[in-house]
py3Dmol code that shows the C-alpha trace and the ligand (Angstrom):
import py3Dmol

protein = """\
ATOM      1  CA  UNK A   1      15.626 -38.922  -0.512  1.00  0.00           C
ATOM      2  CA  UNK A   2      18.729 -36.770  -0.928  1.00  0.00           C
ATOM      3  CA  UNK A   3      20.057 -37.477  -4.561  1.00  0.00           C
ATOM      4  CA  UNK A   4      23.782 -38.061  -2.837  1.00  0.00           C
ATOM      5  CA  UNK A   5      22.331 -40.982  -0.987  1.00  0.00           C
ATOM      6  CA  UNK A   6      20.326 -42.234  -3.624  1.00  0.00           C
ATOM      7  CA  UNK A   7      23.660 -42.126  -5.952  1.00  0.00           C
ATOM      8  CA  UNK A   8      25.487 -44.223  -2.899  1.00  0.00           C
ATOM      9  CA  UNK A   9      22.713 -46.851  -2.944  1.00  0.00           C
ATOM     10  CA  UNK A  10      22.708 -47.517  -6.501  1.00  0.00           C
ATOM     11  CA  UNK A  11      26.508 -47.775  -6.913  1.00  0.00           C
ATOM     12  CA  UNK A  12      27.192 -49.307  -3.435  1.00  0.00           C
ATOM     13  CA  UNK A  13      29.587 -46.804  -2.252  1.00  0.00           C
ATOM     14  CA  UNK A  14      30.073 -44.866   0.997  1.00  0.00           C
ATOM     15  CA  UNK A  15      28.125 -41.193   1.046  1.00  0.00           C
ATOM     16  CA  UNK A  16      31.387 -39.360   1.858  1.00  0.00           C
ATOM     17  CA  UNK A  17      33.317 -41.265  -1.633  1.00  0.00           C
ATOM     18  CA  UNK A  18      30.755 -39.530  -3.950  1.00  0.00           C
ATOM     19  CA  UNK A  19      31.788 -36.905  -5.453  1.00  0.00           C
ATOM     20  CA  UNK A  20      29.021 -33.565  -4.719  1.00  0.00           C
ATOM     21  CA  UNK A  21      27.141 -32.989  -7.741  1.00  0.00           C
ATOM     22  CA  UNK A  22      27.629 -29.715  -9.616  1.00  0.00           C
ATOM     23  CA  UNK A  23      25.287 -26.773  -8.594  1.00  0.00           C
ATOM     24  CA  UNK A  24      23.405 -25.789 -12.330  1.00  0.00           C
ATOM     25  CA  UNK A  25      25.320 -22.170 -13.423  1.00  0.00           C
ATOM     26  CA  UNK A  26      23.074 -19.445 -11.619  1.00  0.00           C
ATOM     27  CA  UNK A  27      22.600 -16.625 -13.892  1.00  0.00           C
ATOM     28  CA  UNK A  28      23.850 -13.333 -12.216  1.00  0.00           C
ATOM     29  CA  UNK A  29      21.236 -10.857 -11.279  1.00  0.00           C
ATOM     30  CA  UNK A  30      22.035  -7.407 -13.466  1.00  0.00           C
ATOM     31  CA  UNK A  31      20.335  -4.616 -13.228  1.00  0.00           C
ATOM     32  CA  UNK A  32      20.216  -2.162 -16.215  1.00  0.00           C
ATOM     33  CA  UNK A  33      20.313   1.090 -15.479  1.00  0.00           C
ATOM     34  CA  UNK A  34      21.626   4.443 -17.421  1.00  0.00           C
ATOM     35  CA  UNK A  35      23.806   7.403 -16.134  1.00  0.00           C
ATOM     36  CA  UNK A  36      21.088  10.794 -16.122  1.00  0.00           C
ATOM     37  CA  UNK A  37      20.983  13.006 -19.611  1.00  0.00           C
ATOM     38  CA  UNK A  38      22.469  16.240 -18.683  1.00  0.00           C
ATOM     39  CA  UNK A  39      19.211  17.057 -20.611  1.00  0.00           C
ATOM     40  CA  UNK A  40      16.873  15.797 -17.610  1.00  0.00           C
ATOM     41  CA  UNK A  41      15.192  19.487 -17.689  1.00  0.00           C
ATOM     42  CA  UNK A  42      13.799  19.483 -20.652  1.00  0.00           C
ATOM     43  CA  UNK A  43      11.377  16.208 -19.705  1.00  0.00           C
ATOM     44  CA  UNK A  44       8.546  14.889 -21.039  1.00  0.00           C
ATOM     45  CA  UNK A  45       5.827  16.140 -18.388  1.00  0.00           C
ATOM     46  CA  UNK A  46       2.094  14.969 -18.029  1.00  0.00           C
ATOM     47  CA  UNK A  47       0.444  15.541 -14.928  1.00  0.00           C
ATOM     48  CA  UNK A  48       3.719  18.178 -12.952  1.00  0.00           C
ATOM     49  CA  UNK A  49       4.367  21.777 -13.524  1.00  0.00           C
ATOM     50  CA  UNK A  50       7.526  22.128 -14.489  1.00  0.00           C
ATOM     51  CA  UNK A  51      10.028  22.812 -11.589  1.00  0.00           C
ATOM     52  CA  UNK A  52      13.805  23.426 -11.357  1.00  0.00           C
ATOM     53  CA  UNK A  53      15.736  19.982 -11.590  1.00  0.00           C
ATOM     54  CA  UNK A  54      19.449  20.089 -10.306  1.00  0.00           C
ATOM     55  CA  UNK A  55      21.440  17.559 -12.545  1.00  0.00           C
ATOM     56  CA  UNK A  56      23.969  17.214  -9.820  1.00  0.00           C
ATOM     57  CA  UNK A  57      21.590  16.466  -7.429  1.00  0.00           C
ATOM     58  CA  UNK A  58      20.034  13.788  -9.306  1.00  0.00           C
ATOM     59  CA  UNK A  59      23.120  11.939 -10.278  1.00  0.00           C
ATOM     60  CA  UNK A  60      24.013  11.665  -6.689  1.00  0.00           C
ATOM     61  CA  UNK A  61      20.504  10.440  -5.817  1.00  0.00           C
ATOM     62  CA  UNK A  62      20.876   8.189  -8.681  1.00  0.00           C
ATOM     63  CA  UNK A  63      23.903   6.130  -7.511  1.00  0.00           C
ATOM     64  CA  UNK A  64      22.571   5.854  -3.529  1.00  0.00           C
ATOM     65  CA  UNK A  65      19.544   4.246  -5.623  1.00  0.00           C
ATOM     66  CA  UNK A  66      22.053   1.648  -7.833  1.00  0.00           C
ATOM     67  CA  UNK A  67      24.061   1.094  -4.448  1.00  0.00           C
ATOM     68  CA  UNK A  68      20.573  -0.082  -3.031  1.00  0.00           C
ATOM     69  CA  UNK A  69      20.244  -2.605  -5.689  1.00  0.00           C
ATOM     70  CA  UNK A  70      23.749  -3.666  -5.412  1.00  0.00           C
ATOM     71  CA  UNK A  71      23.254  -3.616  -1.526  1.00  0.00           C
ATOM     72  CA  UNK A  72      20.031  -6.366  -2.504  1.00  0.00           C
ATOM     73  CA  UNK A  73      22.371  -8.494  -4.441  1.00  0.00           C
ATOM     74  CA  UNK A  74      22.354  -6.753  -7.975  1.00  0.00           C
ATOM     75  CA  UNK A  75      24.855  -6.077 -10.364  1.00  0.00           C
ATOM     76  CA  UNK A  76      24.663  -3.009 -11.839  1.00  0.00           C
ATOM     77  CA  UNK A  77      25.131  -2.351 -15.906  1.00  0.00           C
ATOM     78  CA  UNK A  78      25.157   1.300 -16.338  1.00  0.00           C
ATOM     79  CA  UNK A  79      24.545   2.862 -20.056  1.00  0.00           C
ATOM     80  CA  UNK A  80      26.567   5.969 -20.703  1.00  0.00           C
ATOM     81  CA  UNK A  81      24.301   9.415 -20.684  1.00  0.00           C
ATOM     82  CA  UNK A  82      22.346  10.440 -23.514  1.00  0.00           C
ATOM     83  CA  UNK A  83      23.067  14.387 -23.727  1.00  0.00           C
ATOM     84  CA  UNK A  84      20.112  14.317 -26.039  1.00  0.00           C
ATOM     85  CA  UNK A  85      17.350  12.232 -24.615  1.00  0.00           C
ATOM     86  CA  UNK A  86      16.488  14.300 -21.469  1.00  0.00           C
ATOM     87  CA  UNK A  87      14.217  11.353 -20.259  1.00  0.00           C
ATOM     88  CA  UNK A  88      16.926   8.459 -21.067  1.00  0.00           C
ATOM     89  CA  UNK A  89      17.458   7.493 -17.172  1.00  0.00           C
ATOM     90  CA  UNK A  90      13.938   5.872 -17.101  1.00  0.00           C
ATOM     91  CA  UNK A  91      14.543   2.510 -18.881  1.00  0.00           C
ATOM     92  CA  UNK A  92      11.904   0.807 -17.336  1.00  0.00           C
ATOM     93  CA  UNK A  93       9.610   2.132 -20.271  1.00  0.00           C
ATOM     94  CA  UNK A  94      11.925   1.068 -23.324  1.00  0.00           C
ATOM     95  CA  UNK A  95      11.138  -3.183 -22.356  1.00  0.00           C
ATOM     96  CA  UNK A  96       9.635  -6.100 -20.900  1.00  0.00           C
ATOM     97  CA  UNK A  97      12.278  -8.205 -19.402  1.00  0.00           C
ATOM     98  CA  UNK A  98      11.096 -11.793 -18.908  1.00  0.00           C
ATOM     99  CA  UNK A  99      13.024 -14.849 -18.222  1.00  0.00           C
ATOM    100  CA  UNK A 100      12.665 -15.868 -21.770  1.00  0.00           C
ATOM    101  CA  UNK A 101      12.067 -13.358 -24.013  1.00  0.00           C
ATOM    102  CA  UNK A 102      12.678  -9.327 -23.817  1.00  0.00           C
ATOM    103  CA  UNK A 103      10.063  -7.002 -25.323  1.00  0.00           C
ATOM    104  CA  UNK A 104      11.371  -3.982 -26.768  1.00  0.00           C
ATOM    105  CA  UNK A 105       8.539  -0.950 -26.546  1.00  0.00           C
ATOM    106  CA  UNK A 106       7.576   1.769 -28.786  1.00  0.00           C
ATOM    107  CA  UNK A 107       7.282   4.531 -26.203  1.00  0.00           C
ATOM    108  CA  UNK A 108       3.966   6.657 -26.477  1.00  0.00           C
ATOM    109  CA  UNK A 109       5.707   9.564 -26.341  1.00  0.00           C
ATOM    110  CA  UNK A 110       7.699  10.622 -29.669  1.00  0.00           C
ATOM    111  CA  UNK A 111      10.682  12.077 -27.830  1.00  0.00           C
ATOM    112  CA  UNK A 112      11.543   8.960 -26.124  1.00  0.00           C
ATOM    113  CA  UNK A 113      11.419   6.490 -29.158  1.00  0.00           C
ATOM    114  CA  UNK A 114      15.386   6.405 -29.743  1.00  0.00           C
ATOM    115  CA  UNK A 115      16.273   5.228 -26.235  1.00  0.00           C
ATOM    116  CA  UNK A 116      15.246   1.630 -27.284  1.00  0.00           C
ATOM    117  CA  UNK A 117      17.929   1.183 -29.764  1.00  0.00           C
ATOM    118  CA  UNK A 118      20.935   1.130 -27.190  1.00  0.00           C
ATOM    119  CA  UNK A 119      18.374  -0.881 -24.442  1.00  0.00           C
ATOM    120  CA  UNK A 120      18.068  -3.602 -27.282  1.00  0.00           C
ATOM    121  CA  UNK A 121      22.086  -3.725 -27.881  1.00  0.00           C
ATOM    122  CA  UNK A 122      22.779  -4.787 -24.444  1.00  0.00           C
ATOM    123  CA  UNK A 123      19.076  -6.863 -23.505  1.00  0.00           C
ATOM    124  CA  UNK A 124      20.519  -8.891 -26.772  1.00  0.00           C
ATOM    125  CA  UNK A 125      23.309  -9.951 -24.790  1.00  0.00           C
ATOM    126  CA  UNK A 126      21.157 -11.905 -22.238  1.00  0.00           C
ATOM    127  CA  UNK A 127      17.472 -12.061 -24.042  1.00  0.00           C
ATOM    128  CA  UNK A 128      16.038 -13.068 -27.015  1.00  0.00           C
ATOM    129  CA  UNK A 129      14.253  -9.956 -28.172  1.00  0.00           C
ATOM    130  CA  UNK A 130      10.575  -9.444 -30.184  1.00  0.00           C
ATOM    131  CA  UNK A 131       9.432  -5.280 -30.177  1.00  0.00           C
ATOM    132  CA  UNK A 132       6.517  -3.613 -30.251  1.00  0.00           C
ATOM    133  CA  UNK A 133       5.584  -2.090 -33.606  1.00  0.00           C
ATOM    134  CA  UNK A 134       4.127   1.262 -35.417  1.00  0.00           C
ATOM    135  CA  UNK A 135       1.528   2.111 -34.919  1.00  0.00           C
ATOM    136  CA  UNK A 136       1.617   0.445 -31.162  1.00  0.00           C
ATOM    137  CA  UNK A 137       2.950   2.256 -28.709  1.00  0.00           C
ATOM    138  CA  UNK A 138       3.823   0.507 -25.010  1.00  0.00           C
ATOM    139  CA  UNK A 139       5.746   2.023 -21.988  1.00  0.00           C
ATOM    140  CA  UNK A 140       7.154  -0.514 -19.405  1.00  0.00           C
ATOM    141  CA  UNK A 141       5.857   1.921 -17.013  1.00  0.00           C
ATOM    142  CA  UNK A 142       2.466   0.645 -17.792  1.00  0.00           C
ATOM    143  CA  UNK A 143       3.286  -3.191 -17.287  1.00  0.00           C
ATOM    144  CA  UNK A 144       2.659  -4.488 -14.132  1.00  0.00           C
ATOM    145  CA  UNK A 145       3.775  -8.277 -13.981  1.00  0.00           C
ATOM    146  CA  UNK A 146       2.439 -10.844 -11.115  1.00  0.00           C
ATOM    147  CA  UNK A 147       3.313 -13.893 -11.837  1.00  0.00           C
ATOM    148  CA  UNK A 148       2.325 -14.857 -15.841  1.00  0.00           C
ATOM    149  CA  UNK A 149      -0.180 -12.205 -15.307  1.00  0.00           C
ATOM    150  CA  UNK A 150       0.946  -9.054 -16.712  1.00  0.00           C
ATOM    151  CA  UNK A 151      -1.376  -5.751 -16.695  1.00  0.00           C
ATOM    152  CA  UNK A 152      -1.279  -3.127 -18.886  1.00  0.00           C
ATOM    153  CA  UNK A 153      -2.630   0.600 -17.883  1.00  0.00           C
ATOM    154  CA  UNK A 154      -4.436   1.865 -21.018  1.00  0.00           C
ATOM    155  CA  UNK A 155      -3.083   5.144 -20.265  1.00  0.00           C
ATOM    156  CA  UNK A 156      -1.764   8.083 -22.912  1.00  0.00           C
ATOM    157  CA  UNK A 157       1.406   5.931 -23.124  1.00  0.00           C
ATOM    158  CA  UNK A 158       0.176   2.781 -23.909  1.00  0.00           C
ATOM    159  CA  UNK A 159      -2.526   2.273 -27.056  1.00  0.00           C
ATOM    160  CA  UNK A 160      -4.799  -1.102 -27.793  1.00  0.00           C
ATOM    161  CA  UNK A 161      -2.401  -1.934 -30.610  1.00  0.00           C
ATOM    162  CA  UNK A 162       0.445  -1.834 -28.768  1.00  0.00           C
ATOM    163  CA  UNK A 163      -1.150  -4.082 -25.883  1.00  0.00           C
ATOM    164  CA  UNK A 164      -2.569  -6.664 -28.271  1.00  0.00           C
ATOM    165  CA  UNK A 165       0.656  -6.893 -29.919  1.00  0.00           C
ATOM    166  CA  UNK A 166       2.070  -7.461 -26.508  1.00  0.00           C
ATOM    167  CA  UNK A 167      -0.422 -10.362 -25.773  1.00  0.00           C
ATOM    168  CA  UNK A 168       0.190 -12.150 -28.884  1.00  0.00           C
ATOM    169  CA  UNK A 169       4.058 -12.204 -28.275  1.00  0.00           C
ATOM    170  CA  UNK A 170       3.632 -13.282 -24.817  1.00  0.00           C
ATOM    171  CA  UNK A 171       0.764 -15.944 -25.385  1.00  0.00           C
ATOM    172  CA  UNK A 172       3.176 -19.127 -26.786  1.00  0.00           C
ATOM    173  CA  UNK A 173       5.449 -18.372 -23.348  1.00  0.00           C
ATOM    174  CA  UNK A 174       2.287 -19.117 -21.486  1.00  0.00           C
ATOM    175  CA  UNK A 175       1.784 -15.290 -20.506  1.00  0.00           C
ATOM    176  CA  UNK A 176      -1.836 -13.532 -20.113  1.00  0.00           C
ATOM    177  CA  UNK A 177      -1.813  -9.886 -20.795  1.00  0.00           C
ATOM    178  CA  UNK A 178      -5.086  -7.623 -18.979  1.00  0.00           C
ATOM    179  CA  UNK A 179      -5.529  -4.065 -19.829  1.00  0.00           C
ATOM    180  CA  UNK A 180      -6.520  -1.882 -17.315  1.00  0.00           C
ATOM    181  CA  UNK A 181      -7.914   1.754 -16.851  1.00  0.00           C
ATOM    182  CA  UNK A 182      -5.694   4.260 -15.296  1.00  0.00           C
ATOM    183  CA  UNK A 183      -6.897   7.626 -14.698  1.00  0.00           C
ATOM    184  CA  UNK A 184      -5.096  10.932 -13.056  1.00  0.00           C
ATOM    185  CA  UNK A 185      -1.628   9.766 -13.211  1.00  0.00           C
ATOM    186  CA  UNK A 186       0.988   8.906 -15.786  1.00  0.00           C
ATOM    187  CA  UNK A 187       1.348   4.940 -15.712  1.00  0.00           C
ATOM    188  CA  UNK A 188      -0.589   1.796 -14.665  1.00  0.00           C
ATOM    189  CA  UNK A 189       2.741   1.741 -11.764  1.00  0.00           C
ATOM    190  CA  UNK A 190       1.775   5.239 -10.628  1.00  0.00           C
ATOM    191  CA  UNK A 191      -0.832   3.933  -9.424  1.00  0.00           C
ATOM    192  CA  UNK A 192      -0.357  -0.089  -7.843  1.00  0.00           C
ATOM    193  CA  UNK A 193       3.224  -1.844  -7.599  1.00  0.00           C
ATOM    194  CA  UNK A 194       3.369  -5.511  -5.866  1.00  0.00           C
ATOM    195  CA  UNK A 195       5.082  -5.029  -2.677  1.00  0.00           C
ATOM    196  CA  UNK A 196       4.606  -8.872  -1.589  1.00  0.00           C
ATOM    197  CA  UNK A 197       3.057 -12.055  -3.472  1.00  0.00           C
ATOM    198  CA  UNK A 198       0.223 -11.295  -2.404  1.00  0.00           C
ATOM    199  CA  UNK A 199      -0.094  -7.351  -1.763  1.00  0.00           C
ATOM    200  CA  UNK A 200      -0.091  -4.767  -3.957  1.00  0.00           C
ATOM    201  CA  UNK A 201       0.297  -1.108  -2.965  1.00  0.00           C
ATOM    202  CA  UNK A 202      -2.442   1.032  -4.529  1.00  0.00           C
ATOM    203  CA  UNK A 203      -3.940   4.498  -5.050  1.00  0.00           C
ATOM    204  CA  UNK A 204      -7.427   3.166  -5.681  1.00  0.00           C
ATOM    205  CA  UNK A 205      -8.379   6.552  -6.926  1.00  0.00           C
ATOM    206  CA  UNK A 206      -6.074   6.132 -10.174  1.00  0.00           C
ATOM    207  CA  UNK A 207      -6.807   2.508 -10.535  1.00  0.00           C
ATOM    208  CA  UNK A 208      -9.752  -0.155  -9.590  1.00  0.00           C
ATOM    209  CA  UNK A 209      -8.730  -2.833  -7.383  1.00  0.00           C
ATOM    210  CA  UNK A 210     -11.385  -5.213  -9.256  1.00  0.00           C
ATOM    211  CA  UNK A 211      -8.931  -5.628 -11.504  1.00  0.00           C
ATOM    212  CA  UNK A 212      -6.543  -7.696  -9.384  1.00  0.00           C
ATOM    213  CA  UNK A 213      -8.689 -10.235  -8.161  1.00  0.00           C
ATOM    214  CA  UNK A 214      -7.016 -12.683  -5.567  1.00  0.00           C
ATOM    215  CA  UNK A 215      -4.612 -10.302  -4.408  1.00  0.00           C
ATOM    216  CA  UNK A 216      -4.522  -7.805  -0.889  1.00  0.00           C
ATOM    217  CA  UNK A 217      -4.248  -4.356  -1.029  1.00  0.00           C
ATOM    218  CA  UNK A 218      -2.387  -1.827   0.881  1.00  0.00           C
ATOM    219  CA  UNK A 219      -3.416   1.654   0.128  1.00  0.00           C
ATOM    220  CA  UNK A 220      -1.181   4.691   0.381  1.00  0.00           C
ATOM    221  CA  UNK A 221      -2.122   7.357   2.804  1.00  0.00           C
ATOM    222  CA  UNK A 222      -4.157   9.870   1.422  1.00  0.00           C
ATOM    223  CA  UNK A 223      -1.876  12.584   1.947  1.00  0.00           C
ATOM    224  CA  UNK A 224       0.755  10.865  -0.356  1.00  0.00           C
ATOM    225  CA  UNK A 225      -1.269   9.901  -3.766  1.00  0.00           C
ATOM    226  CA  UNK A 226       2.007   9.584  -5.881  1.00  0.00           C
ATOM    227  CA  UNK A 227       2.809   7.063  -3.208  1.00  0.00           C
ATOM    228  CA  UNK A 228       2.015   3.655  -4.638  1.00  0.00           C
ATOM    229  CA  UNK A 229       5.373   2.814  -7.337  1.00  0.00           C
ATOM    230  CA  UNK A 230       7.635   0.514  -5.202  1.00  0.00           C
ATOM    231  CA  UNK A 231       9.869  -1.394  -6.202  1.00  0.00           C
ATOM    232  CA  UNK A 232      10.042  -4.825  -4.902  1.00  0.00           C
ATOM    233  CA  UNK A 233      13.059  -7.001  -4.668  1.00  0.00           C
ATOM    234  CA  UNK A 234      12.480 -10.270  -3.020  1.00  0.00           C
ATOM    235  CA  UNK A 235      11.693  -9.913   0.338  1.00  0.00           C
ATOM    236  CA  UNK A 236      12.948  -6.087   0.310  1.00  0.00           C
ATOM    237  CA  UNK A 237      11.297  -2.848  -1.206  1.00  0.00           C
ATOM    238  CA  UNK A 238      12.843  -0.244  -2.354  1.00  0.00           C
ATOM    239  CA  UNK A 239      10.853   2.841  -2.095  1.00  0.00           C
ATOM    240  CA  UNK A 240      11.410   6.755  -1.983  1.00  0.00           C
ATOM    241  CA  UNK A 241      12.011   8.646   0.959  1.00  0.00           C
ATOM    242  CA  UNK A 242       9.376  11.145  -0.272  1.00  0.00           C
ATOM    243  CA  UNK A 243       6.324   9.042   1.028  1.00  0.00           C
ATOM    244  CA  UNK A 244       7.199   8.530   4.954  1.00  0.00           C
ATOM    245  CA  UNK A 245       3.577   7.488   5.933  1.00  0.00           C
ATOM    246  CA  UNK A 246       3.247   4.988   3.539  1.00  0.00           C
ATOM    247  CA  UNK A 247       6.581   3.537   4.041  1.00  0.00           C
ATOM    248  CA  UNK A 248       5.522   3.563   8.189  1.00  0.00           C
ATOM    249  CA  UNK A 249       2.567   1.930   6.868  1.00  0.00           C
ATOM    250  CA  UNK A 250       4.676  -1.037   4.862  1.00  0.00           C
ATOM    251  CA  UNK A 251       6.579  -1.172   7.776  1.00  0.00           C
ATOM    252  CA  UNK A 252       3.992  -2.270  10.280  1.00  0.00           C
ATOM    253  CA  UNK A 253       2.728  -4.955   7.437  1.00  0.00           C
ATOM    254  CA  UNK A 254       6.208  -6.444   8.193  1.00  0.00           C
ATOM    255  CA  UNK A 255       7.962  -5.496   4.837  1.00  0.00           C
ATOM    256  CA  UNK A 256      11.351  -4.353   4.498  1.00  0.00           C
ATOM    257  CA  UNK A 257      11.942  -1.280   3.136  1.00  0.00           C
ATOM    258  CA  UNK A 258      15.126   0.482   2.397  1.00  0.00           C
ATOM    259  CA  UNK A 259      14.758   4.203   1.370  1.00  0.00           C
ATOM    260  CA  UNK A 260      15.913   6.681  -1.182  1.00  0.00           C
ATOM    261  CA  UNK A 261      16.004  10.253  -2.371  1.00  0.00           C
ATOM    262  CA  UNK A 262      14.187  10.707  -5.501  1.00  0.00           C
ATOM    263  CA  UNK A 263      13.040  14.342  -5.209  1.00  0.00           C
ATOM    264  CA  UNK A 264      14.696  15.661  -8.504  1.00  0.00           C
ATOM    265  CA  UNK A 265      13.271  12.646 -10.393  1.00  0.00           C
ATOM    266  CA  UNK A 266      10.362  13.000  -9.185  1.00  0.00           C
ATOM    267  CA  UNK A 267      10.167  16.307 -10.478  1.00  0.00           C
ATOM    268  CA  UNK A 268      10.583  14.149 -14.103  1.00  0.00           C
ATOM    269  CA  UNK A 269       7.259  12.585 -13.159  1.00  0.00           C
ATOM    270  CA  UNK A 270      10.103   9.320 -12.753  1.00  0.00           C
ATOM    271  CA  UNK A 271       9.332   6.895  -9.346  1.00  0.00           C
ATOM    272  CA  UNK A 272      11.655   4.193  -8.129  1.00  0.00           C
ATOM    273  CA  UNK A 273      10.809   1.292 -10.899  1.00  0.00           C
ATOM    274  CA  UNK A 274      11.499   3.522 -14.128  1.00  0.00           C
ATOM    275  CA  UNK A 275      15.072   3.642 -13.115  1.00  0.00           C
ATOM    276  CA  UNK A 276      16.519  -0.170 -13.684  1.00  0.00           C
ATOM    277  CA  UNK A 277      15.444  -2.726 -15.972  1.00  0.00           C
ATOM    278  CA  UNK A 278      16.188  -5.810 -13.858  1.00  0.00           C
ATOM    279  CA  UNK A 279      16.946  -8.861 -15.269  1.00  0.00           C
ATOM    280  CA  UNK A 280      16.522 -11.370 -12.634  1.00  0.00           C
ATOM    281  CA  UNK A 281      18.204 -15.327 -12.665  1.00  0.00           C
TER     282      UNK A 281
END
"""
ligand_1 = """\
12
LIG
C 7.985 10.733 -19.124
O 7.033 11.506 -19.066
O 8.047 9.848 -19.975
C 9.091 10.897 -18.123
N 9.253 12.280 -17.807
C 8.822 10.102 -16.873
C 8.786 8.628 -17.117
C 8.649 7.858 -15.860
N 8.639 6.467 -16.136
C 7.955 5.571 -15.430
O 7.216 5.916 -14.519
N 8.045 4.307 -15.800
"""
view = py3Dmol.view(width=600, height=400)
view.addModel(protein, "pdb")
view.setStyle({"model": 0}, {"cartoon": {"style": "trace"}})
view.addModel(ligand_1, "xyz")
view.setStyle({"model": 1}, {"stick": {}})
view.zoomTo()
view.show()
């Protein structure tokens, strides 16, 4: 029964004499993202030789990728560069962002450890935040969230102290946390990203799929093994332009994807979800 119509019976008045009830406040969509360190050169690198990175280049490709989001519905919040943090643009690794709580990581890799102060200055506007500790270290490039599931990629980023500590912040909001072996690339989203409810796009050779148990896989095509980070938004993915058979192959599974140039990112070992923290109604 529509509430309107249940409000008319119970105070015997006409439908159209009610006045509507108020919507509840939505909270805006905002998607955190940070202008690229002039110092993007001089990245952290696992698993890439080291190849020439135009700045230029990247801050271009960089705003087409925020005018995606904002294209999906998202308001961007850009950070100012850090000349002195050459991997600063990937924010994804400094937190957790959860409806009720933000996590604030200790990044695995030393040189990355003071981007989470000015993350936690503006998640604190919209979060309640808890961190990860010393001598845990986390990267939000190794979380992988479906539903109140969230997996963790043991990887060189991410160490057993830092992923208990993760569970037992996450347990009172009702959240599980699963580490899982990663092997061959950098994170536990280098390797599978959900690109539905129930799919997740996977390299199985970096990452088991008997760790995801009730969910469908789509692999990437062989020829394009840094292929499986996507980022999903909704119905929508958001995926780089550097992995056209695997987007061909979302495609014909009836997902939407809208592309974008990454290539001097990529160079940074960075993929489509390191770039925006987003920090969804
Ligand atoms: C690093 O090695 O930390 C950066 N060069 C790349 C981080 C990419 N982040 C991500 O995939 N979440």
């Amino acid at each position: 029964m529509r509430l309107q119509y249940l409000i008319c019976s119970l105070i015997g008045m006409s439908e159209t004499h009610v006045p509507s009830v108020p919507e509840p406040p939505k909270r805006e969509r905002i998607a955190l993202t940070r202008e690229i360190s002039s110092a993007l050169s001089r990245c952290e690198l696992t698993h890439l030789q080291r190849a020439a990175i135009d700045v230029a280049l990247a801050r271009e490709q960089h705003r087409a990728y925020e005018q995606a989001l904002r294209d999906l519905g998202w308001r961007i919040e850009s950070l100012p560069e850090e000349p002195e943090l050459p991997d600063s643009v990937f924010v994804e690794d400094t937190a957790i962002v959860l409806d009720e709580v933000a996590v604030i990581t200790r990044p695995g890799a030393p040189s990355r450890r003071a981007e989470t102060a000015s993350i936690a200055a503006v998640l604190g506007k919209y979060r309640d935040l808890v961190c990860i500790e010393s001598p845990g270290t986390l990267d939000g490039g190794d979380v992988l969230r479906v539903g109140r599931s969230l997996y963790v990629g043991t990887s060189s980023r991410s160490n057993s102290t830092g992923i208990g500590r993760l569970g037992a912040l996450l347990r009172p909001f009702g959240y599980r946390v699963l580490p899982v072996p990663v092997q061959g690339c950098l994170h536990l989203k280098s390797a599978v990203t959900q690109v539905t409810a129930g799919d997740l796009l996977i390299n199985s050779r970096y990452v088991e799929r008997r760790h995801f148990p009730q969910m469908r896989f789509i692999e990437v095509d062989e020829s394009e093994p840094s292929g499986a980070n996507a980022l999903m938004i909704g119905a929508d993915v958001i995926y780089s332009r550097s992995y056209p058979r695997t987007a061909e192959i979302l495609r014909q599974r009836g997902i939407r994807v809208s592309t974008v140039e990454m290539s001097e990112t990529e160079k940074a070992e960075g993929a489509v979800t390191c770039c925006s923290l987003l920090l969804s109604p």
